[in-house]
MMTF fields as JSON, N, C-alpha, C and O atoms, coordinates in Angstrom:
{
  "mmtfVersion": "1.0.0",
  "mmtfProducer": "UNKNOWN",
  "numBonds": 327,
  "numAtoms": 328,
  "numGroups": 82,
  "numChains": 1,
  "numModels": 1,
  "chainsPerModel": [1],
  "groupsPerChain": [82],
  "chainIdList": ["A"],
  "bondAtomList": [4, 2, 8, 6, 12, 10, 16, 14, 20, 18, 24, 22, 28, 26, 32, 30, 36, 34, 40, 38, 44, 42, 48, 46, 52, 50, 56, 54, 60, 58, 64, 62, 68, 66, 72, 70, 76, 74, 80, 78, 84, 82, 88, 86, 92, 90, 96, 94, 100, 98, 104, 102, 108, 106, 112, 110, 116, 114, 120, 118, 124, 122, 128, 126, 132, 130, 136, 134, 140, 138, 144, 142, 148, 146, 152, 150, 156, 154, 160, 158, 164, 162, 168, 166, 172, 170, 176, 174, 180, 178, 184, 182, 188, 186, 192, 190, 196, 194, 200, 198, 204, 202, 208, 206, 212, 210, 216, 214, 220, 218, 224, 222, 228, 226, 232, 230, 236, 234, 240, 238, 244, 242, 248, 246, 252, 250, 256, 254, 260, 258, 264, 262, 268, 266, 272, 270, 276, 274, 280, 278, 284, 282, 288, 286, 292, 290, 296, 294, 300, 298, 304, 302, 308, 306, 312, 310, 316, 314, 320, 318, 324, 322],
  "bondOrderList": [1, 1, 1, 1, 1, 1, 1, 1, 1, 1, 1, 1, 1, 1, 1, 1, 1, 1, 1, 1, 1, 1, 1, 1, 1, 1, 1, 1, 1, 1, 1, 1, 1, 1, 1, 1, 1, 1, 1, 1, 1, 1, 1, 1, 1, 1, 1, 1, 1, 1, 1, 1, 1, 1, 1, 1, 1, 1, 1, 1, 1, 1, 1, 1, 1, 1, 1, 1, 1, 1, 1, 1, 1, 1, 1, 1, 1, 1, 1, 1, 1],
  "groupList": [{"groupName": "UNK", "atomNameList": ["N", "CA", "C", "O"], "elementList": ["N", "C", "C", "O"], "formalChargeList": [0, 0, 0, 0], "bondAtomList": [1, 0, 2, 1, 3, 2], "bondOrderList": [1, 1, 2], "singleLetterCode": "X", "chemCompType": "L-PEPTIDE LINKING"}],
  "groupTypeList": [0, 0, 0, 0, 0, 0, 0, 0, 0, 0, 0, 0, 0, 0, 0, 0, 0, 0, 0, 0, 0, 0, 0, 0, 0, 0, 0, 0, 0, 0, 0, 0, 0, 0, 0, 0, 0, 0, 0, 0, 0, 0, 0, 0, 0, 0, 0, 0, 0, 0, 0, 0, 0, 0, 0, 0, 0, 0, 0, 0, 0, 0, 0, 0, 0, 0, 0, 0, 0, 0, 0, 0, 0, 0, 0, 0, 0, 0, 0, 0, 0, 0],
  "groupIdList": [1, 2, 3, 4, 5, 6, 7, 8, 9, 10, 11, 12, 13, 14, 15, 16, 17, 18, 19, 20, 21, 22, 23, 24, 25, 26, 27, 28, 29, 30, 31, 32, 33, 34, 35, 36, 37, 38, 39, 40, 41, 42, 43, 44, 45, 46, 47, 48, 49, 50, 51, 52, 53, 54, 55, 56, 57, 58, 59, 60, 61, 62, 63, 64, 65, 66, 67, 68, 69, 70, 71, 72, 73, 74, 75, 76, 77, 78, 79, 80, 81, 82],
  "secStructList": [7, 7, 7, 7, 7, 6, 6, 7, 3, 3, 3, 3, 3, 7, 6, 6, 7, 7, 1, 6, 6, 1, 7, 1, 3, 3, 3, 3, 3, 7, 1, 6, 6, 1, 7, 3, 3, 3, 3, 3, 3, 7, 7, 5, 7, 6, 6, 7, 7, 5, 7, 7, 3, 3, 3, 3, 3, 3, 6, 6, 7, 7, 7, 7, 7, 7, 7, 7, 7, 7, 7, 7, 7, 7, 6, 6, 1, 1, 7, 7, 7, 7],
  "xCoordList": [10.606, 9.734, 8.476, 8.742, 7.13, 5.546, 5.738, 6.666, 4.907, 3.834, 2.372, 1.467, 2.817, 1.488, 0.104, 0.456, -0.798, -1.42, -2.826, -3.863, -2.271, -3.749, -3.966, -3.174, -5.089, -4.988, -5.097, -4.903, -5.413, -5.294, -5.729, -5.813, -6.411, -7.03, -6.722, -5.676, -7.4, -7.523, -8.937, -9.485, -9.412, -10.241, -9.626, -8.656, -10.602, -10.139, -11.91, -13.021, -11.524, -12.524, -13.193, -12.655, -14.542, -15.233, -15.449, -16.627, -14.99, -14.588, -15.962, -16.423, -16.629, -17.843, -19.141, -20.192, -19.145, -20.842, -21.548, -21.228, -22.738, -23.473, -25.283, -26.225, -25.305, -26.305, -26.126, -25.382, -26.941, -26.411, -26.147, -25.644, -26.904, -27.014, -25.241, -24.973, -24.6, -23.397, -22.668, -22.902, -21.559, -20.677, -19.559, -19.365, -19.134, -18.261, -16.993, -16.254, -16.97, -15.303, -15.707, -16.85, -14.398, -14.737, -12.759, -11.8, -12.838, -12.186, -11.901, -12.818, -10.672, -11.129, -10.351, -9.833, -10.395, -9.771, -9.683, -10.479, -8.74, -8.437, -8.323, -7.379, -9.68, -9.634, -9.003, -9.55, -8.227, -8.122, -7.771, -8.122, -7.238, -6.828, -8.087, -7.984, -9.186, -10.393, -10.055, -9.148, -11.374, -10.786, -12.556, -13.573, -12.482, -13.443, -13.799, -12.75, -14.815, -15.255, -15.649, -16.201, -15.518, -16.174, -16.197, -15.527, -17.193, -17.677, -18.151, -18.544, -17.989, -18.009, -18.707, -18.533, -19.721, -20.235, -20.228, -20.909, -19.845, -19.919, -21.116, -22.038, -20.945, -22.058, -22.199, -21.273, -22.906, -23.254, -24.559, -25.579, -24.562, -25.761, -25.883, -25.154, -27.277, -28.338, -27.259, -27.151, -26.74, -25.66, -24.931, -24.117, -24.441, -23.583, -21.848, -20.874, -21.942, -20.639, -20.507, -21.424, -19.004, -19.114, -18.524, -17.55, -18.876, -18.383, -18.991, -20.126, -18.255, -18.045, -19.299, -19.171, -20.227, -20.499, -20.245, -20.051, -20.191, -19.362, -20.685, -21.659, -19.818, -20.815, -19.303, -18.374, -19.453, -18.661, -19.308, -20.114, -18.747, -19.513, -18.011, -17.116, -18.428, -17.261, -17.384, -18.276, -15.871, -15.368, -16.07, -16.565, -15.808, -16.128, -17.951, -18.332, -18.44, -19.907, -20.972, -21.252, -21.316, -22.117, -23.598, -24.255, -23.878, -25.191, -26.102, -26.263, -27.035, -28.77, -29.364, -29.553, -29.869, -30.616, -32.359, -32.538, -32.909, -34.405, -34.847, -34.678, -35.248, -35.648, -36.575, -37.361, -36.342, -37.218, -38.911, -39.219, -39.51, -40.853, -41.339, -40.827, -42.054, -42.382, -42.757, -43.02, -42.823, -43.456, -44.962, -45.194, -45.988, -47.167, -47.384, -46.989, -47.936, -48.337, -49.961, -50.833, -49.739, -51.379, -51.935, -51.782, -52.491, -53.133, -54.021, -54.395, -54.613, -55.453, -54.807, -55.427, -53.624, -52.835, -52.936, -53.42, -52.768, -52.656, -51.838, -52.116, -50.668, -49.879, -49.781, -49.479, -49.912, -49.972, -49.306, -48.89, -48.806, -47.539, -47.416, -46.496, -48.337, -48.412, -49.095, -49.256],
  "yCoordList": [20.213, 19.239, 19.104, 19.088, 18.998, 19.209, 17.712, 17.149, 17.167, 16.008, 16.399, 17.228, 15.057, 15.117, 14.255, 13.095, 14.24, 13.805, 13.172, 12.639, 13.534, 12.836, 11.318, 10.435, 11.366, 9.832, 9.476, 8.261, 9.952, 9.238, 9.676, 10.89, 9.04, 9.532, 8.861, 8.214, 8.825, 8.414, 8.936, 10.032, 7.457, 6.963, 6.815, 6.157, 7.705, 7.584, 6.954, 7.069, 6.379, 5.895, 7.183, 8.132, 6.955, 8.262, 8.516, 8.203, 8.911, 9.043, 9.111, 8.453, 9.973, 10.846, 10.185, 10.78, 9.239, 8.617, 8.182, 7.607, 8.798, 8.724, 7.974, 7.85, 7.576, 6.757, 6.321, 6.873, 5.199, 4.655, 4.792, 4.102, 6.548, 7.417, 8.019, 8.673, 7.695, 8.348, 7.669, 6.462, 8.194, 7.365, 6.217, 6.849, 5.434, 4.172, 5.035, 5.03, 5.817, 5.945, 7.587, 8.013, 8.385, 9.741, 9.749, 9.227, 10.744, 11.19, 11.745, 11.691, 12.345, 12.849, 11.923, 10.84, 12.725, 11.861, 12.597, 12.953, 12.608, 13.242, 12.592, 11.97, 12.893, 12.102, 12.929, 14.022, 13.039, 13.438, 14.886, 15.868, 14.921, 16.066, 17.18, 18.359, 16.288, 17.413, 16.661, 15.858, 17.304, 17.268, 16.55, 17.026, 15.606, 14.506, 14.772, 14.899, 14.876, 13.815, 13.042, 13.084, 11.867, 10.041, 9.774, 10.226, 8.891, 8.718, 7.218, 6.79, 6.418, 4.699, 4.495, 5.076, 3.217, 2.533, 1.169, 0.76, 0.359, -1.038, -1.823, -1.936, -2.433, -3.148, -4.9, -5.571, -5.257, -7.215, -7.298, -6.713, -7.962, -8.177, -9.197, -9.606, -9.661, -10.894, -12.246, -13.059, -12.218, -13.6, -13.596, -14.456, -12.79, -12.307, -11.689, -11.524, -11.444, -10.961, -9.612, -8.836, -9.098, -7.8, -6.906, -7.404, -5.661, -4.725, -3.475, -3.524, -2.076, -0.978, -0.311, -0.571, 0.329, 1.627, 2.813, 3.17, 3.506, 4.662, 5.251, 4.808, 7.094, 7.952, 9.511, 9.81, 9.97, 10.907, 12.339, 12.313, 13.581, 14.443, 15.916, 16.332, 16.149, 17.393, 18.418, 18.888, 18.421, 19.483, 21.28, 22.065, 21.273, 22.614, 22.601, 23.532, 21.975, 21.808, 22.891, 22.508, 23.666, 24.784, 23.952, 23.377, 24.079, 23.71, 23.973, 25.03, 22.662, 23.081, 24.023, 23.91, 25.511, 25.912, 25.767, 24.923, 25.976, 25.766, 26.648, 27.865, 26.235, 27.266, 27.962, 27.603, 29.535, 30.574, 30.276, 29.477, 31.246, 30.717, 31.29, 32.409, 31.167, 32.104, 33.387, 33.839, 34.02, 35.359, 35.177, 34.526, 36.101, 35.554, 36.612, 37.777, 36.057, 36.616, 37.482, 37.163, 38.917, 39.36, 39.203, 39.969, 38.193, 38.071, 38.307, 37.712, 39.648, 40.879, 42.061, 42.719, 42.309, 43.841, 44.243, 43.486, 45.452, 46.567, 46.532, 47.056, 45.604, 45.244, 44.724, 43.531, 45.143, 44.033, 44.166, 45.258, 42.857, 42.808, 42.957, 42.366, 43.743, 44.224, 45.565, 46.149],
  "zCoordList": [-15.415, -16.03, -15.18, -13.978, -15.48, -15.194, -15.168, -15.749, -14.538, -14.357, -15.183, -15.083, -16.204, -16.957, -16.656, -16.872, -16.404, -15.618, -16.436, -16.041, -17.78, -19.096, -18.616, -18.289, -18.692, -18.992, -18.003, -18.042, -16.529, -14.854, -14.285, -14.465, -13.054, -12.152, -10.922, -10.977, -9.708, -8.219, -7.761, -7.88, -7.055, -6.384, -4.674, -4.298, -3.812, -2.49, -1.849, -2.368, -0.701, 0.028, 0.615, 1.185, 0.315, 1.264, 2.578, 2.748, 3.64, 4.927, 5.36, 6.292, 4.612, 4.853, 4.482, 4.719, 4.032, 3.57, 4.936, 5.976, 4.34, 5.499, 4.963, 5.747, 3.405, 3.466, 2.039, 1.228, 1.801, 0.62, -0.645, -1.532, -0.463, -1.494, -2.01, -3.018, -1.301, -1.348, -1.775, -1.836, -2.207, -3.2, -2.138, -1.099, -2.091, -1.85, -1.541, -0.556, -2.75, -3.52, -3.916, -4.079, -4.021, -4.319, -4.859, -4.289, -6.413, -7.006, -8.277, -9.095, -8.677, -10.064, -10.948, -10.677, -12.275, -13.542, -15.035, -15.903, -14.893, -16.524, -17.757, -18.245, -18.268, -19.612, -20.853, -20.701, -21.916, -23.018, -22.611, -23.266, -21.771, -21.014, -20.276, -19.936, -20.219, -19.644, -18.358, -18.136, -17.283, -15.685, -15.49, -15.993, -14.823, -14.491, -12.889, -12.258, -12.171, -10.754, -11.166, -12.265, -10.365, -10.511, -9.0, -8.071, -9.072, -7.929, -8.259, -9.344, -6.839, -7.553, -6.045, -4.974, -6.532, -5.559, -5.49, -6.43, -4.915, -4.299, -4.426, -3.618, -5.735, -5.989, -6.027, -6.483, -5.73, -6.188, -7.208, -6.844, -8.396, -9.537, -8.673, -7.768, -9.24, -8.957, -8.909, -7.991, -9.801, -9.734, -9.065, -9.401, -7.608, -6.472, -7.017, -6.282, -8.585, -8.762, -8.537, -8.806, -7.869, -7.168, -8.196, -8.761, -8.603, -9.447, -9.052, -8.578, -9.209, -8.933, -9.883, -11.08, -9.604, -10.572, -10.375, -9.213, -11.152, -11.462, -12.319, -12.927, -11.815, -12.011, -12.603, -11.853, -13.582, -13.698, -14.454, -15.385, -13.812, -14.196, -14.322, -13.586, -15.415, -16.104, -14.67, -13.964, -14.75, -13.448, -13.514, -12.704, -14.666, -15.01, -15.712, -16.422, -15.524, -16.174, -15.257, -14.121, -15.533, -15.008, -14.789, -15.657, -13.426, -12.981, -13.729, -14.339, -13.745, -15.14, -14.421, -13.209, -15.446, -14.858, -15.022, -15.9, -14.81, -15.518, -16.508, -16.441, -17.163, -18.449, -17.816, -16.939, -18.601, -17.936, -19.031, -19.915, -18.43, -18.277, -19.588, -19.586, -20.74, -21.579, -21.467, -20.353, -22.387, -21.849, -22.679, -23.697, -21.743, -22.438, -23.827, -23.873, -24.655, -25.796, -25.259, -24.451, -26.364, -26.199, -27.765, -28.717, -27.699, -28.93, -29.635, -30.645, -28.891, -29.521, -28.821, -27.986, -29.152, -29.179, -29.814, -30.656, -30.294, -31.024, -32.632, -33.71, -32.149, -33.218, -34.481, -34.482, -35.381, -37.177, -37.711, -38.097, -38.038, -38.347, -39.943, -40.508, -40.692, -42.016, -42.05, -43.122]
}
């Protein structure tokens, strides 16, 4: 018998932060059976109540790349297109 693991995740304290840019909290999470990182930070709103934000990004999500550059057109070539 497997351990099914839909539906859950874990949040560990980050050993490693080193400025405020960094997450509080570091872990994953399986939603609907896809595979999650989340990452949570330690927050207070204006009214001093304390709550977590959270940041989650698909495990398998392939880095943006930049769109390549056009290619230039010669718009007195040789070519007609009739």
């Amino acid at each position: 018998m497997s351990y099914d693991n839909t539906n859950s995740g874990a949040l560990f304290k980050n050993d490693r932060k080193e400025t405020d840019n960094h997450p509080d909290y570091k872990g994953s999470i399986n939603v609907g059976g896809v595979e999650y990182w989340i990452n949570a930070w330690l927050n207070e709103s204006k009214s001093g109540q304390k709550y977590m934000g959270l940041k989650i990004k698909a495990k398998d999500a392939a880095p943006v790349a930049p769109a390549p550059a056009p290619e230039a057109s010669d718009a007195f070539g040789d070519d007609i297109p009739f």
